[in-house]
C-alpha positions as CSV (number, residue, x, y, z in Angstrom):
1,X,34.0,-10.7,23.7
2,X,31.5,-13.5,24.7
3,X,30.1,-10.7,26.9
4,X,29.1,-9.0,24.1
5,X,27.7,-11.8,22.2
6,X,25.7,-12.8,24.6
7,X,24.5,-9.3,24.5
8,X,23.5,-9.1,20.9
9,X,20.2,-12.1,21.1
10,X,19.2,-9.8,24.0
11,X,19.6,-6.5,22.1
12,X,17.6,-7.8,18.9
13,X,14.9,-9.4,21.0
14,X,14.2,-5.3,22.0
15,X,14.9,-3.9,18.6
16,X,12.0,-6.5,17.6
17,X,9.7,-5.8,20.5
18,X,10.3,-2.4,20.1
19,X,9.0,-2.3,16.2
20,X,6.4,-4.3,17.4
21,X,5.2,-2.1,19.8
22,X,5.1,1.2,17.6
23,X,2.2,-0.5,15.5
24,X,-0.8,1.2,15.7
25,X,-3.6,-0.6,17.2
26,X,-6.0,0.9,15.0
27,X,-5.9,3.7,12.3
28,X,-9.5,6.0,12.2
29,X,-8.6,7.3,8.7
30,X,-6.0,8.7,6.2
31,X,-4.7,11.8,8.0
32,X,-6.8,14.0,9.1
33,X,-9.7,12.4,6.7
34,X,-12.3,10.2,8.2
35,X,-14.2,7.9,6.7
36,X,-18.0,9.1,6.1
37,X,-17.1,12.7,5.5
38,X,-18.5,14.8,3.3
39,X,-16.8,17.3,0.6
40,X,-17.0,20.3,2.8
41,X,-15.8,18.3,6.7
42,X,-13.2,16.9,4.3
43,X,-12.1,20.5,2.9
44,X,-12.3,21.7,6.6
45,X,-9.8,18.8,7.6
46,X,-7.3,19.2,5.2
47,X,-7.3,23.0,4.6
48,X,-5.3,23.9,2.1
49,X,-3.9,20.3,1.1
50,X,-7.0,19.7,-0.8
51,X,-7.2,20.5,-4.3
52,X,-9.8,20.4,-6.8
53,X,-9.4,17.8,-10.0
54,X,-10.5,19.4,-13.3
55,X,-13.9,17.8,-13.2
56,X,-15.3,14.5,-11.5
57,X,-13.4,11.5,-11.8
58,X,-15.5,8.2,-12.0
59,X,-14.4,5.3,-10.3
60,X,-17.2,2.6,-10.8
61,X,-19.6,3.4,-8.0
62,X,-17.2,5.9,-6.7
63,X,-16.1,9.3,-7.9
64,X,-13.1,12.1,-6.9
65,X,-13.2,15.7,-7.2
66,X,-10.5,16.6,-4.4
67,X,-6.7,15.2,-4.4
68,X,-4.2,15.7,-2.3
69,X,-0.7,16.0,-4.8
70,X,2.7,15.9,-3.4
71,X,2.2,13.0,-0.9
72,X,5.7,12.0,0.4
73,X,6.0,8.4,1.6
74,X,9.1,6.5,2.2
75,X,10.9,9.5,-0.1
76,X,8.3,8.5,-2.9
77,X,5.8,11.0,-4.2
78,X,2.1,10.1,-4.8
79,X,-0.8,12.5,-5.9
80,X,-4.0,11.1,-3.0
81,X,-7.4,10.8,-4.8
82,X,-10.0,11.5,-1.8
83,X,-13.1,9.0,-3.7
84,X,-16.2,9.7,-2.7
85,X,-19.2,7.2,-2.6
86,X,-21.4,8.1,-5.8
87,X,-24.7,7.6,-3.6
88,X,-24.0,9.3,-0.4
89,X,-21.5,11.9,-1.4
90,X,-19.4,10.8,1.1
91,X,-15.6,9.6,1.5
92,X,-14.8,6.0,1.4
93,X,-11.7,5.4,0.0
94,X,-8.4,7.3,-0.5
95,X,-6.6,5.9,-3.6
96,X,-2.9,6.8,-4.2
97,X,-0.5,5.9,-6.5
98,X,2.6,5.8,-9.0
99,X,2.6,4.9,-13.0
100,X,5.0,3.7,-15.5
101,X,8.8,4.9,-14.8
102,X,8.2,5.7,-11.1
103,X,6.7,2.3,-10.2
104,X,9.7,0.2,-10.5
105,X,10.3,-2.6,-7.8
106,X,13.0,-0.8,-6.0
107,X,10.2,2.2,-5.3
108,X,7.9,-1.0,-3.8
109,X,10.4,-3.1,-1.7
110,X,11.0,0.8,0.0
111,X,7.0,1.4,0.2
112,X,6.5,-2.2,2.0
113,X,9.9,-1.5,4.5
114,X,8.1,1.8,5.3
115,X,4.7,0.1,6.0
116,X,5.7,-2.7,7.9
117,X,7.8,-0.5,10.1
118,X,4.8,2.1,10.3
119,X,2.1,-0.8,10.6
120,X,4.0,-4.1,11.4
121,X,3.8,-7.0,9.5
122,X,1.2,-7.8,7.0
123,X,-2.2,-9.4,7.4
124,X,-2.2,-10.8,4.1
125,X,0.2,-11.5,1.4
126,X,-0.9,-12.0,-2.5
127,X,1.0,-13.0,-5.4
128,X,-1.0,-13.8,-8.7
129,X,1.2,-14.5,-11.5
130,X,-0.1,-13.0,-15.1
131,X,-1.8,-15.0,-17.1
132,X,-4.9,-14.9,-19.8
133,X,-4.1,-10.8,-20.7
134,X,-4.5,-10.5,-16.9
135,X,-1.8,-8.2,-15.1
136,X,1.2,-9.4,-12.5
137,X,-0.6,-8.8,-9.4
138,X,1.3,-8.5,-5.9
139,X,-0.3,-7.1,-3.0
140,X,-0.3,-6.7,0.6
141,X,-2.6,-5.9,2.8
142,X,-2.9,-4.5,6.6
143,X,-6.0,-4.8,8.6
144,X,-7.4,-2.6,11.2
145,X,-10.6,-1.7,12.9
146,X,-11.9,1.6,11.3
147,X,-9.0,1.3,8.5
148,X,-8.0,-1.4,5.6
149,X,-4.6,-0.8,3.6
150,X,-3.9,-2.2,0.8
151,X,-0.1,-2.4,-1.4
152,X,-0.7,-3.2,-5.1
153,X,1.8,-3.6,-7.3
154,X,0.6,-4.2,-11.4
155,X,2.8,-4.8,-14.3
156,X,0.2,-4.4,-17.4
157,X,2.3,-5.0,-20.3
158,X,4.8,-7.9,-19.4
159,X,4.1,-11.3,-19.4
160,X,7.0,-11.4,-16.1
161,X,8.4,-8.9,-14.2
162,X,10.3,-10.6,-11.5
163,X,12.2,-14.0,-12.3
164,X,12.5,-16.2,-9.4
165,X,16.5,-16.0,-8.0
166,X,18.2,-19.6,-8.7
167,X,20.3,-19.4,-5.3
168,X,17.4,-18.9,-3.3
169,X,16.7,-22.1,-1.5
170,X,13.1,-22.8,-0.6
171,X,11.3,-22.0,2.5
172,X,7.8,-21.7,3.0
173,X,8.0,-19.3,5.3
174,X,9.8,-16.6,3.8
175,X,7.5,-13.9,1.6
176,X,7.8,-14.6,-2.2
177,X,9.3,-11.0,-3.6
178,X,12.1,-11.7,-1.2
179,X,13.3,-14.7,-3.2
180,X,12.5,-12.9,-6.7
181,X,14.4,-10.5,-8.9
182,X,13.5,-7.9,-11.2
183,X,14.2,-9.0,-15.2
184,X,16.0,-6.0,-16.1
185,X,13.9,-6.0,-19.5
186,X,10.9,-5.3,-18.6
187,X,9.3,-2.7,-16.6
188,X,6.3,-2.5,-13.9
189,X,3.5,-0.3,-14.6
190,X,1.7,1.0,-11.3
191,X,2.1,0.7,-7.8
192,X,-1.1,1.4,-5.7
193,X,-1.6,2.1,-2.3
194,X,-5.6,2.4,-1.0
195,X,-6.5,3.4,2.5
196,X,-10.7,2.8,2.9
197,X,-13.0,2.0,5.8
198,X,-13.1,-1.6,6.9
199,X,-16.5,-1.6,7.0
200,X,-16.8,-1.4,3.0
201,X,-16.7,-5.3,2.5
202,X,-17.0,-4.8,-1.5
203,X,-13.3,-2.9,-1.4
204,X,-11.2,-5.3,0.4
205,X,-11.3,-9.2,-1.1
206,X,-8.5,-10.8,-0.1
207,X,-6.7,-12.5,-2.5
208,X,-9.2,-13.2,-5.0
């Protein structure tokens, strides 16, 4: 038996070297996509994924004609809105995401398992409590060359929805949701999830 403890330190110093490991170095766009394309290359890439919106949908200095709809991520389904810069008519940002009864925290705490096990750990964590009409704002965000990702999650119409858990002694290095808990009362709005070129400065703020 003290064999086999011995083992076990061993065996999770793999598992962990291992996860660490299968992080991509760099991601050069969403899919198939790449960043810069234009409407027809991005048609081309995605065959018959791509779908056109009924009309053009404006997103301040961007726009979205093309989705991609059934997107399955960690057993969640998002619609993918392909936005295309207003001025060049080409793609910078790929916005997905999930509203009202979908985005609960349950369907988050899976989305971030699945993307630090796809990405590795975060490059930034962001937790901006409401205040002022403002929404709960949570996000994380992974960094990479050619691509930025960012994990929003937005609660619009409560002025709380996770209470901090009473047994949950502190330490500063443990991430915030994990010592939080849902208020069963209220309900999240809208979970995000944006995949855009690093170069685009103006999209990717920190924790502003």
């Amino acid at each position: 038996m003290s064999r086999l403890l011995g083992l076990v330190p061993a065996l999770l110093l793999l598992v962990s070297a291992a996860k660490a490991q299968a992080a991509p170095s760099d991601l050069p766009g969403w899919g198939a996509a790449r960043w810069g394309m234009e409407r027809s290359a991005l048609e081309a890439a995605l065959g018959t994924l791509a779908s056109p919106l009924p009309g053009r949908w404006l997103y301040g200095g961007a726009y979205a004609d093309l989705a991609v709809v059934d997107v399955v991520m960690a057993e969640l389904t998002f619609t993918a809105y392909l936005q295309m810069d207003a001025e060049t008519d080409r793609l910078r940002q790929v916005l997905m995401e999930r509203r009202r009864v979908g985005a609960t925290p349950a369907a988050f705490e899976r989305l971030v398992e699945f993307l630090e096990e796809t990405y590795g750990p975060p490059t930034l964590e962001c937790a901006q409590a409401k205040r002022g009409g403002t929404p709960l704002d949570y996000r994380l965000i992974w960094r990479f060359p050619t691509t930025t990702v960012h994990l929003k999650f937005l609660d619009f119409s409560t002025t709380a929805a996770f209470g901090r858990d009473p047994q949950a002694g502190h330490d500063p290095l443990r991430p915030e949701r994990e010592v939080r808990r849902n208020l069963r009362r209220f309900f999240p709005r809208r979970i995000l999830l944006r995949f855009h070129d690093a170069q685009e400065n103006d999209l990717d703020r920190g924790c502003e």
